[in-house]
C-alpha positions as a Python dict, from the first residue, in 0.01 Angstrom:
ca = {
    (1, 'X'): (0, 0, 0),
    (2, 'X'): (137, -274, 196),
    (3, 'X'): (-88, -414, 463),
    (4, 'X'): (99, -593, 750),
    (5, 'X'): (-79, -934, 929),
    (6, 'X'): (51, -1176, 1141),
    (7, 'X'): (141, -1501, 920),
    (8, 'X'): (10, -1717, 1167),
    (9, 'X'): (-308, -1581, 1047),
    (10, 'X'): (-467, -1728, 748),
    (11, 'X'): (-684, -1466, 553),
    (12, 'X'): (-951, -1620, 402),
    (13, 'X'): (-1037, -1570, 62),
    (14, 'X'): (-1320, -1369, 146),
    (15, 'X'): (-1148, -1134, 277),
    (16, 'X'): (-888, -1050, -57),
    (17, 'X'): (-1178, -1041, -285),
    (18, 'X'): (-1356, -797, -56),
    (19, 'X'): (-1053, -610, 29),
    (20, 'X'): (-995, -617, -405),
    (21, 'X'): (-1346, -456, -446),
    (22, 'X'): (-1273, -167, -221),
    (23, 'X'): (-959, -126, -393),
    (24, 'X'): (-1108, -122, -751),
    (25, 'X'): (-1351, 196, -557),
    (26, 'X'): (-1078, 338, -367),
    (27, 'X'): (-1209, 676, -515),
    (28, 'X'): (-1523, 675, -378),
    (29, 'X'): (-1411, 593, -16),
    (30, 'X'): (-1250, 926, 132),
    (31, 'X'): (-1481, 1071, 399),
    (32, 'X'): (-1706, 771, 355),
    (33, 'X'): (-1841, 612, 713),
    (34, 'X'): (-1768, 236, 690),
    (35, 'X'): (-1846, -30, 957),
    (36, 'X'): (-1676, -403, 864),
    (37, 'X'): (-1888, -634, 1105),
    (38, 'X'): (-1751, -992, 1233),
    (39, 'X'): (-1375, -818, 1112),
    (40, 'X'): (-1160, -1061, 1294),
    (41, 'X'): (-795, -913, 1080),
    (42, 'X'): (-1005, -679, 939),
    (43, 'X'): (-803, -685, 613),
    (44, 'X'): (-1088, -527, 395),
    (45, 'X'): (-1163, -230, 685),
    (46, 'X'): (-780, -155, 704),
    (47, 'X'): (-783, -116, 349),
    (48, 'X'): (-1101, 110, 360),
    (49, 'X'): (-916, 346, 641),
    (50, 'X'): (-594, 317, 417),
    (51, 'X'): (-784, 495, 151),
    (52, 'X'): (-926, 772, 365),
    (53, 'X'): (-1258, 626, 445),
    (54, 'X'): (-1380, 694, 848),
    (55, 'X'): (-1378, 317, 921),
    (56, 'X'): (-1520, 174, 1291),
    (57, 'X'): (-1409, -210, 1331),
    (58, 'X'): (-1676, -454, 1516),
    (59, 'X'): (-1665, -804, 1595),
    (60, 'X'): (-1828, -998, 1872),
    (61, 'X'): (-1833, -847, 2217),
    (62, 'X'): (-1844, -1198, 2328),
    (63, 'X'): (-1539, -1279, 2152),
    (64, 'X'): (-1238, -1059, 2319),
    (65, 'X'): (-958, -1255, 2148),
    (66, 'X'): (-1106, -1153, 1838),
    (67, 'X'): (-1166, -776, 1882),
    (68, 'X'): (-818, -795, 2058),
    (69, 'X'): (-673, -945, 1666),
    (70, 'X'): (-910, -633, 1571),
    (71, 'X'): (-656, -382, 1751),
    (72, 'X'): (-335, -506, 1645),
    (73, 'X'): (-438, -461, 1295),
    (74, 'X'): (-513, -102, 1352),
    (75, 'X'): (-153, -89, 1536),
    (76, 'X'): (75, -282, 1336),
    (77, 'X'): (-77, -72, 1022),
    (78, 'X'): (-75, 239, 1188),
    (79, 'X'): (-446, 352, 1222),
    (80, 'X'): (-459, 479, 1551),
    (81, 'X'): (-770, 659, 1485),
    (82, 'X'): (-976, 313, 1324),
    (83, 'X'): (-1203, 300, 1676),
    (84, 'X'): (-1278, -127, 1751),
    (85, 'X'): (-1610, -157, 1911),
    (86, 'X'): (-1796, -525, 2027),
    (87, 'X'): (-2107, -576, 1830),
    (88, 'X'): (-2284, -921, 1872),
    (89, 'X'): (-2530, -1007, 1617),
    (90, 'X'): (-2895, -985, 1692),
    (91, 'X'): (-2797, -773, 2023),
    (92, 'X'): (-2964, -438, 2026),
    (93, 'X'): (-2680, -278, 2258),
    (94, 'X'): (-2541, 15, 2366),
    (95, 'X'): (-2245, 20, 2076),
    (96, 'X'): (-2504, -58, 1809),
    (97, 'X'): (-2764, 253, 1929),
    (98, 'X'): (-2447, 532, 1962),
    (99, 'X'): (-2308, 424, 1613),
    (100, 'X'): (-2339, 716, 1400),
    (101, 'X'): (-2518, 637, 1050),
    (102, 'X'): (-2324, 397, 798),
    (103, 'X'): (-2242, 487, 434),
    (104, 'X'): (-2085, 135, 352),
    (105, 'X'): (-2110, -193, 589),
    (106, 'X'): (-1824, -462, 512),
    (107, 'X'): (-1867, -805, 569),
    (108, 'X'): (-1618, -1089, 488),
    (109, 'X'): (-1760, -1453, 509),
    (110, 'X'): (-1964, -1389, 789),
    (111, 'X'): (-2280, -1531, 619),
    (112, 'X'): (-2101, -1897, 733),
    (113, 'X'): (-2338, -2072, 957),
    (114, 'X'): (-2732, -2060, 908),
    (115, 'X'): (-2805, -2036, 1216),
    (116, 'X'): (-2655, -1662, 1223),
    (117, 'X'): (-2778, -1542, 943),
    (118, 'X'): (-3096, -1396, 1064),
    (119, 'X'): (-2925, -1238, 1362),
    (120, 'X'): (-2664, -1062, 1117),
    (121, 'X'): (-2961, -976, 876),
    (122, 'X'): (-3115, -796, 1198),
    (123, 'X'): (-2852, -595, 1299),
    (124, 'X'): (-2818, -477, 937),
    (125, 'X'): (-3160, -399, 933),
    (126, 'X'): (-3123, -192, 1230),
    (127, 'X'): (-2841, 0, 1112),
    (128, 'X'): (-3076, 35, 761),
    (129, 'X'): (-3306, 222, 924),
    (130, 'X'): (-3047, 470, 1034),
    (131, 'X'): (-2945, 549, 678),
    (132, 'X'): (-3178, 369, 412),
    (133, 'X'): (-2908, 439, 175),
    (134, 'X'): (-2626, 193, 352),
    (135, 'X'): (-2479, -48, 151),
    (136, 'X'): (-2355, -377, 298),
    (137, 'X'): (-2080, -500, 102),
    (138, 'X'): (-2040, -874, 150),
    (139, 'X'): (-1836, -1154, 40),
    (140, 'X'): (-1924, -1549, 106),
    (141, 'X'): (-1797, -1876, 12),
    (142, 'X'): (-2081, -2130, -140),
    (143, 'X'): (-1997, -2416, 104),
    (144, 'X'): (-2384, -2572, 1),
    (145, 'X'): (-2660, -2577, -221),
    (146, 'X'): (-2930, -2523, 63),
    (147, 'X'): (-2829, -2166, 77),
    (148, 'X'): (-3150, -1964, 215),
    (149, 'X'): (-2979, -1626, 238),
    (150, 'X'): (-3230, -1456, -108),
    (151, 'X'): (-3504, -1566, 70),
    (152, 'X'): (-3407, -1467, 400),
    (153, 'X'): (-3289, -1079, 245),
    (154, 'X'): (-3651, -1086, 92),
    (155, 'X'): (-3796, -1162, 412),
    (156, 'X'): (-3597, -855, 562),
    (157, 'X'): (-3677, -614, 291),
    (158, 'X'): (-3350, -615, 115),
    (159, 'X'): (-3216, -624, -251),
    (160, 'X'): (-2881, -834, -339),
    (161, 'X'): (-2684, -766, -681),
    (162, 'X'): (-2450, -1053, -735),
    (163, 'X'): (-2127, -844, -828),
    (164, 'X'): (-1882, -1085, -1111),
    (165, 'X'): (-1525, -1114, -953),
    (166, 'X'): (-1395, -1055, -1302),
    (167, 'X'): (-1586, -680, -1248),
    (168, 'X'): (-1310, -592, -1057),
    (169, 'X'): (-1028, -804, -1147),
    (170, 'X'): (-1087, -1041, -866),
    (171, 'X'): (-1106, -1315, -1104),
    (172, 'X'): (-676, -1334, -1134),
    (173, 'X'): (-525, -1648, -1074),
    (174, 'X'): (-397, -1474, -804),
    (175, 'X'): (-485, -1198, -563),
    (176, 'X'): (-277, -942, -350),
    (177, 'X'): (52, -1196, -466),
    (178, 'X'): (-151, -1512, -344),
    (179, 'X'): (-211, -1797, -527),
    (180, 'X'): (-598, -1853, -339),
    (181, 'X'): (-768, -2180, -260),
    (182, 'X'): (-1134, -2188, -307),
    (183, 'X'): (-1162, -1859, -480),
    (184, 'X'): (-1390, -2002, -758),
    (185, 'X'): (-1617, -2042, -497),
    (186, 'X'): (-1654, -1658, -343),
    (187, 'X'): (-1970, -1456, -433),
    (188, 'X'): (-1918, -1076, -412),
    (189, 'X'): (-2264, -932, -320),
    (190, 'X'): (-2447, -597, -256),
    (191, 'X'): (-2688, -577, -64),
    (192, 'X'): (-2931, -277, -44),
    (193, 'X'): (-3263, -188, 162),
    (194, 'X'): (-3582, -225, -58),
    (195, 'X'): (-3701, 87, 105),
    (196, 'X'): (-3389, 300, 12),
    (197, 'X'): (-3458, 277, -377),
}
C-alpha cells in the first residue's frame, strides 16, 4: 500500500506512528466512520480510507492552503470519495453540527501549542456527546515538561491510555522506510469519554 505525498512535504513523525497504529488495526477499520482533525497531508486518514474505513478529512476553515494540501492527498491517492470539510477548533459551526456520529477521531500532533488545547478538547467533547463511544486516537511529541493535557482531559471528562510504540511495532529504528528524527519522543494515546465506560 503505497501512499503518494509531495516531497516537499515533511511528514512529521506523528503522523507515521499514527498512521503505524491504524495499520497494526487495519482489521477493525472497514465500515468504521473516522474523522482525522487538524489533517494537513492527512497521511494517517488516507491510510484509514485505504483500508476501507468511511474517513471525512478536517482541518481549519481558516486555513484554505491547508484543507487545499487536504484534497490533493485524496487525489493523488485516489480517494475521490474521502469528503474534506473546514473545522476550526472551539467553533460550534455548521460542518461540526451536520457531521454524522464518529467511531474513531485521528489526530496527529495537533496537541502542539497550549493555547489550543482546550479548544481541540471542546470540539472533541462535542463530537463525544454524539457517540459516547468515539475514540480519539492521538499522537504528540513531548516538546516540555509543563505538559497540562491529563489535567485538562480530566477537566473535560475524558480517560487517556498511554499506548507503548513497541505495541505496535512503532518502536523500529525506522518507520514506513524512514529513518525518523525525534521519534523517541512521540506518545501514542487513547483517549476515551468518562461517560462512555
Amino acid at each position: 500500500q503505497v501512499l503518494h505525498h509531495h516531497y516537499g512535504m515533511y511528514i512529521w513523525p506523528c503522523a507515521v506512528v499514527l498512521a503505524q497504529y491504524l495499520w497494526f488495526h487495519r482489521r477493525a477499520l472497514p465500515g468504521k466512520a473516522i474523522l482525522e482533525i487538524g489533517a494537513g497531508v492527512s497521511l494517517p486518514g488516507i491510510l484509514a480510507a485505504k483500508c476501507g474505513a468511511e474517513v471525512i478529512l478536517s482541518d481549519s476553515s481558516e486555513l484554505p492552503h491547508c484543507l487545499e494540501i487536504c484534497r490533493q492527498s485524496c487525489q493523488m491517492n485516489n480517494l475521490p470519495q474521502v469528503d474534506v470539510i473546514g473545522l476550526t477548533w472551539g467553533h460550534i459551526s455548521q460542518g461540526l453540527l451536520t457531521l454524522p456520529p464518529q467511531d474513531i477521531i485521528l489526530a496527529s500532533d495537533v496537541f502542539f501549542e497550549p493555547e489550543d488545547f482546550e479548544d481541540i478538547l471542546s470540539t472533541v467533547y462535542f463530537l463525544m456527546q454524539k457517540n459516547p463511544k468515539v475514540q480519539l486516537w492521538s499522537t504528540y511529541q513531548v516538546r516540555s515538561a509543563d505538559w497540562s493535557l491529563e489535567a485538562l482531559l480530566y477537566k473535560w471528562d475524558m480517560n487517556c491510555v498511554h499506548i507503548p510504540l513497541e505495541s505496535f511495532d512503532a518502536d523500529k529504528e525506522d518507520i514506513a522506510e524512514s529513518a525518523l528524527p525525534g521519534r523517541h519522543t512521540v506518545e501514542m494515546l487513547v483517549i476515551s469519554f468518562g461517560k462512555g465506560l
